[in-house]
MIDOSE-1310 file (N, C-alpha, C; in nm, 2 decimals, decimal comma, always signed):
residues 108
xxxx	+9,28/+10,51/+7,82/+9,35/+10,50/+7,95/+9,50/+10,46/+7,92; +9,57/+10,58/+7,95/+9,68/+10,52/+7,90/+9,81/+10,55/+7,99; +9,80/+10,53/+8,19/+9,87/+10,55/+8,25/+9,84/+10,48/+8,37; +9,93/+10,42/+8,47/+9,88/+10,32/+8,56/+9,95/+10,42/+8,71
xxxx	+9,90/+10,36/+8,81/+9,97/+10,46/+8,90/+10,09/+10,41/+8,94; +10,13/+10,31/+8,89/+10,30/+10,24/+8,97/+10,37/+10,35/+8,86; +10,32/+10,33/+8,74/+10,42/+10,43/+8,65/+10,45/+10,57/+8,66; +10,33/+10,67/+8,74/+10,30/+10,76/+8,74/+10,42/+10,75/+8,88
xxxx	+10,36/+10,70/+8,97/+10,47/+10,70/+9,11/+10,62/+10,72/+9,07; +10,65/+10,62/+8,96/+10,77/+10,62/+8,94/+10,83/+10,74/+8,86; +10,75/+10,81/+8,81/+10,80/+10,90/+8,72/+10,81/+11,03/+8,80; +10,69/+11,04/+8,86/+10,71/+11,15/+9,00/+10,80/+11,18/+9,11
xxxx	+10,82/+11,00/+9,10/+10,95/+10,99/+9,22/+10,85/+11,00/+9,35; +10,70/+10,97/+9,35/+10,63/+10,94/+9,49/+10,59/+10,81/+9,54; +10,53/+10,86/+9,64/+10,51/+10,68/+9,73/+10,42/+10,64/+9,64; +10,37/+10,54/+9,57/+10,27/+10,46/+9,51/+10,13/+10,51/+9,55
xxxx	+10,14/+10,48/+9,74/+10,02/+10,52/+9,77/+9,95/+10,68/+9,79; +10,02/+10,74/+9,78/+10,02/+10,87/+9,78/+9,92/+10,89/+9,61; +10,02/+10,86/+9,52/+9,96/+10,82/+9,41/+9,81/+10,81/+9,36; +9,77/+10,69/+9,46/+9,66/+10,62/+9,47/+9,56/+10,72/+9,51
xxxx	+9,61/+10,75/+9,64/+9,51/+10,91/+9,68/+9,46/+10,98/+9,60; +9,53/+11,03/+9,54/+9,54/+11,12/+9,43/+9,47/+11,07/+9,26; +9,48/+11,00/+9,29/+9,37/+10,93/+9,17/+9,21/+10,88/+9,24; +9,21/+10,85/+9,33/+9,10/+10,76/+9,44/+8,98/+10,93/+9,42
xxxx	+9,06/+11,06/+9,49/+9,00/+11,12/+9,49/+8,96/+11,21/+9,40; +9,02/+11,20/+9,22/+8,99/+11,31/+9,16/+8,87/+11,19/+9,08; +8,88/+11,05/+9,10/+8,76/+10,99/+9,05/+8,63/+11,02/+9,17; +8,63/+11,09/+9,23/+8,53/+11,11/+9,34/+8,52/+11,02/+9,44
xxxx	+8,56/+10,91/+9,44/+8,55/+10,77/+9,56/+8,65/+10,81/+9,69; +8,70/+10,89/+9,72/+8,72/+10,99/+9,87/+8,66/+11,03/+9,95; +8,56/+11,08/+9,89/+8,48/+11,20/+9,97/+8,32/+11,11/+9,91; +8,29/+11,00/+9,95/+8,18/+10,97/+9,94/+8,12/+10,93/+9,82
xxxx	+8,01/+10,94/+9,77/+7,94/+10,93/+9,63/+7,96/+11,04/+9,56; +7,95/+11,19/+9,61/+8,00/+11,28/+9,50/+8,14/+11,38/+9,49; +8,24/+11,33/+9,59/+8,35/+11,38/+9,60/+8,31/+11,54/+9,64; +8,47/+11,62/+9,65/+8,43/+11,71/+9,71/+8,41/+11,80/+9,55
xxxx	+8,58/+11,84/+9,49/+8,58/+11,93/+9,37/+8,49/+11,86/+9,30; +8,51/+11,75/+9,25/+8,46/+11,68/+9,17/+8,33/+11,63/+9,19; +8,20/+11,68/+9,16/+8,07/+11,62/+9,21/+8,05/+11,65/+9,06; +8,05/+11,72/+8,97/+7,99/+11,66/+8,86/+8,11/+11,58/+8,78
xxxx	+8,01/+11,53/+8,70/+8,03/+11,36/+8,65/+8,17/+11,41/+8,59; +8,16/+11,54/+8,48/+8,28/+11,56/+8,36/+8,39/+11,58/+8,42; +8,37/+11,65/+8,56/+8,48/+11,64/+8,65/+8,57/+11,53/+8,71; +8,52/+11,40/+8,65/+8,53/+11,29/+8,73/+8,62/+11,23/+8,65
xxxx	+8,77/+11,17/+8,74/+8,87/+11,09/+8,62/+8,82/+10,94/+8,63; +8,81/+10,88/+8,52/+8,76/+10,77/+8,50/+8,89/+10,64/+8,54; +8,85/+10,56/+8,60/+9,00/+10,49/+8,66/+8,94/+10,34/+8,65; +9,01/+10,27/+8,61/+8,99/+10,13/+8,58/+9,09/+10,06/+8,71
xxxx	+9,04/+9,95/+8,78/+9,08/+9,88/+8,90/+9,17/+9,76/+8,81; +9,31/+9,73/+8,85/+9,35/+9,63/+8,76/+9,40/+9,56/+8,82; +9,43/+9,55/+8,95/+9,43/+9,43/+9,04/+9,55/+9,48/+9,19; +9,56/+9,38/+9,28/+9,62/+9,44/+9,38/+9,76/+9,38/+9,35
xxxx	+9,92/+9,45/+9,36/+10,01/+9,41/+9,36/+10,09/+9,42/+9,52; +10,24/+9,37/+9,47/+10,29/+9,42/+9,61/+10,42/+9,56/+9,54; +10,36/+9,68/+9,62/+10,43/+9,78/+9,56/+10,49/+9,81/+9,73; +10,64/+9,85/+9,70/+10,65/+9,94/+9,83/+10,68/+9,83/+9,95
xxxx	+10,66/+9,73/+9,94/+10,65/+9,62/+10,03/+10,55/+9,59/+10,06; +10,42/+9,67/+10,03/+10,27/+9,66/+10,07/+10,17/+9,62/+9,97; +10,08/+9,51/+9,96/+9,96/+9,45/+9,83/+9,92/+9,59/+9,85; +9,91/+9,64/+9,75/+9,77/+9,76/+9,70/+9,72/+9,75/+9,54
xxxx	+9,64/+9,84/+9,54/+9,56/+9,83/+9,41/+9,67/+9,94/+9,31; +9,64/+9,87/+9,21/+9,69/+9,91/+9,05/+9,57/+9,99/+9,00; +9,59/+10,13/+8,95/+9,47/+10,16/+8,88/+9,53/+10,20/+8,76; +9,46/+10,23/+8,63/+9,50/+10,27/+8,50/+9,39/+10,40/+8,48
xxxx	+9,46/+10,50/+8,43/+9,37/+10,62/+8,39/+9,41/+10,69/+8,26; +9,33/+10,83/+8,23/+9,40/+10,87/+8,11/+9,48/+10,99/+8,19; +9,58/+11,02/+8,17/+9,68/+11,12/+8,23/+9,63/+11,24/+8,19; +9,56/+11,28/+8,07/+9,55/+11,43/+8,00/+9,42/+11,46/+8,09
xxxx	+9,32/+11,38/+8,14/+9,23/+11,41/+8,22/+9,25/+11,39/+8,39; +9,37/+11,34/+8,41/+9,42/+11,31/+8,54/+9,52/+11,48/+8,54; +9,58/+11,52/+8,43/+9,61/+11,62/+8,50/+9,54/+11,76/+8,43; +9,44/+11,75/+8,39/+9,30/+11,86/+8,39/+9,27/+11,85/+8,54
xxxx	+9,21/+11,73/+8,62/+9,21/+11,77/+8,77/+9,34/+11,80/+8,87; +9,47/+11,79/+8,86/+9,51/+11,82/+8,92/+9,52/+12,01/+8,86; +9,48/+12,07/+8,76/+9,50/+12,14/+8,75/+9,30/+12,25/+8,81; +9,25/+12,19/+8,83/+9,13/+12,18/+8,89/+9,19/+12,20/+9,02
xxxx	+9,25/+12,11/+9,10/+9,26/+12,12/+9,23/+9,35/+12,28/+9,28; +9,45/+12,25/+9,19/+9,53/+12,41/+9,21/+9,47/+12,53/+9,21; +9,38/+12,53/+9,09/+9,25/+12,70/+9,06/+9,17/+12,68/+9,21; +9,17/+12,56/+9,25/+9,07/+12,60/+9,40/+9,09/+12,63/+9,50
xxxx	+9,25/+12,51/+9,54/+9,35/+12,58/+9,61/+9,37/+12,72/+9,60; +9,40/+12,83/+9,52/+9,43/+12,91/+9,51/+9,32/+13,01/+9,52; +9,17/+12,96/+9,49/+9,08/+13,06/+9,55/+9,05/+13,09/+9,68; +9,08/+12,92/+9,75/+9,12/+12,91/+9,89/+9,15/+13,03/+9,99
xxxx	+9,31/+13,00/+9,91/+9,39/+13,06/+9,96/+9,40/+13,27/+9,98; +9,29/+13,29/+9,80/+9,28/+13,43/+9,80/+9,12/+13,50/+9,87; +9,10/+13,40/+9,88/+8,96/+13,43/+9,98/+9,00/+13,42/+10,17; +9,09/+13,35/+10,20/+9,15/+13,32/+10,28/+9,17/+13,48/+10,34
xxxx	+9,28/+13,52/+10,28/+9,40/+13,62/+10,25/+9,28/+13,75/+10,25; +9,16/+13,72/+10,19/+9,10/+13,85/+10,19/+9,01/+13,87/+10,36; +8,99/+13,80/+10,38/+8,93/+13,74/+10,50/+8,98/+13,84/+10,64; +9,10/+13,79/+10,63/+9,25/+13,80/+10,74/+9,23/+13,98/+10,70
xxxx	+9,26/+14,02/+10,59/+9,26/+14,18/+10,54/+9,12/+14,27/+10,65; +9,04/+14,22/+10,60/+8,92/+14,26/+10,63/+8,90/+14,28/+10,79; +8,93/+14,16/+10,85/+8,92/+14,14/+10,98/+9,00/+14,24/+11,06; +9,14/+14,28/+10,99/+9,23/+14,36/+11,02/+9,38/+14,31/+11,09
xxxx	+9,41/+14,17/+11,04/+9,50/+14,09/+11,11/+9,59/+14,13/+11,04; +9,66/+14,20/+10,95/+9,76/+14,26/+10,88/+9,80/+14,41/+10,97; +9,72/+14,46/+11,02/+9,70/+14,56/+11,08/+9,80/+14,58/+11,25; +9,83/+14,46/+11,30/+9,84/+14,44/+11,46/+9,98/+14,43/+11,41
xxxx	+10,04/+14,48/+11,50/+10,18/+14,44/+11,54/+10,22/+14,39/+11,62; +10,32/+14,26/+11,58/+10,36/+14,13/+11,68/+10,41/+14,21/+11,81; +10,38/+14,11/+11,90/+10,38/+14,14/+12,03/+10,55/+14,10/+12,06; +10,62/+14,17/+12,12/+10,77/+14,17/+12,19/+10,75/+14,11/+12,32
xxxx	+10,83/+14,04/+12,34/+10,85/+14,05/+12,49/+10,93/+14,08/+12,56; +10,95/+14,15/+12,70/+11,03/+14,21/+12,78/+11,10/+14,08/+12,86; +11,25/+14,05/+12,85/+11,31/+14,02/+12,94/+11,32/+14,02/+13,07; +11,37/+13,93/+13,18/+11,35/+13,95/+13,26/+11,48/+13,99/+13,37
């Protein structure tokens, strides 16, 4: 473990807690007992709780992780995002919503 989230915030240039999100849920503790992407275990960033500071003006929790597996899931989250988004897109094709032309309106 060799990255904490105040450091990561600061290097990102984001809110702390935003941060925290972003670690909270690629350890799976977001979305319940098995998270959403993350439901098997290998998937899971391992995050150690290191106590609550005052970051931001607000006490919150400090966590420490390993970064090379913190951003294997964020690159996990993008490949899904992006199936998302191409299954989305195929969806819309199909249905024929590329097909219609925007509606004008007449002045009055």
């Amino acid at each position: 473990m060799d990255m904490t989230t105040i450091r990561l915030a600061e290097e990102e240039m984001l809110p702390h807690e935003l941060v925290v999100k972003k670690v909270k849920k690629y350890s799976g503790s977001s979305y319940g007992k098995n998270g959403k992407i993350y439901k098997m275990e290998k998937n899971r960033l391992t995050v150690l709780r290191m106590g609550r500071v005052e970051v931001d003006g607000m006490v919150q929790s400090v966590y420490k992780f390993d970064m090379l597996k913190y951003e294997a899931c964020e690159k996990m989250e993008a490949k899904f995002q992006q199936r998302q988004k191409d299954a989305q897109s195929k969806r819309a094709k199909e249905e024929g919503h590329f097909d219609k032309k925007p509606k004008v309106r007449k002045g009055k």
